[in-house]
N, C-alpha and C positions, 0 to 999 in steps of 0.2 A: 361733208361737202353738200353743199345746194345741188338739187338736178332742177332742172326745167324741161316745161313740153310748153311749144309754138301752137298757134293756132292762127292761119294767114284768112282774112276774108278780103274780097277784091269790091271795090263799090264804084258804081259808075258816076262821075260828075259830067251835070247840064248846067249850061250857061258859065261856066267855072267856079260853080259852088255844088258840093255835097248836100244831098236829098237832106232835108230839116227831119225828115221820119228815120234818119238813119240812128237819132240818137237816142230813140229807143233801143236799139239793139244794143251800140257800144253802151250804155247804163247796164242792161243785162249782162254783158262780158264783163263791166267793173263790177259789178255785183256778186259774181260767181270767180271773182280773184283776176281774172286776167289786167294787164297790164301794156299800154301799148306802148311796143320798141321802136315800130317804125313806122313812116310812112312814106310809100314812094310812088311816082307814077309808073304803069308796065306798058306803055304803049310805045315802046322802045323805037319802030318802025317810024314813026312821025314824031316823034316828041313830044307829042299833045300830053294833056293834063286829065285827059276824060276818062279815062281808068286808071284808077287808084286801087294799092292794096297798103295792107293795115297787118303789122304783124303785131301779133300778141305772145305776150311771155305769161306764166307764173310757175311759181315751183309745185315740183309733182310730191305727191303724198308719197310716195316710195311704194306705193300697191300697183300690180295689175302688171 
């Protein structure tokens, strides 16, 4: 059976686009396996769109 470990990061959008430098990092997280499951806004309070998170999956080596 497959296990997984999550890895959530939250990123702020201006103007209603995500930072262009952002995609350095997600290339590092595809790089190192992750996988992104979701993405939602968390600014539950207003509804706005200006904070975003990003859940990541990939499966665990079965160590640790």
């Amino acid at each position: 059976m497959t296990r997984w470990e999550y890895h959530i990061i939250n990123i702020r959008s201006e103007n209603y686009r995500l930072d262009p430098n952002a995609v350095h990092h997600l290339n590092e997280l595809g790089a190192e396996g992750w996988e992104l499951l979701s993405i939602t806004s968390v600014n539950f309070k207003s509804g706005a769109t200006d904070n975003i998170a990003m859940v990541f999956k990939r499966p665990t080596t079965g160590e640790g």
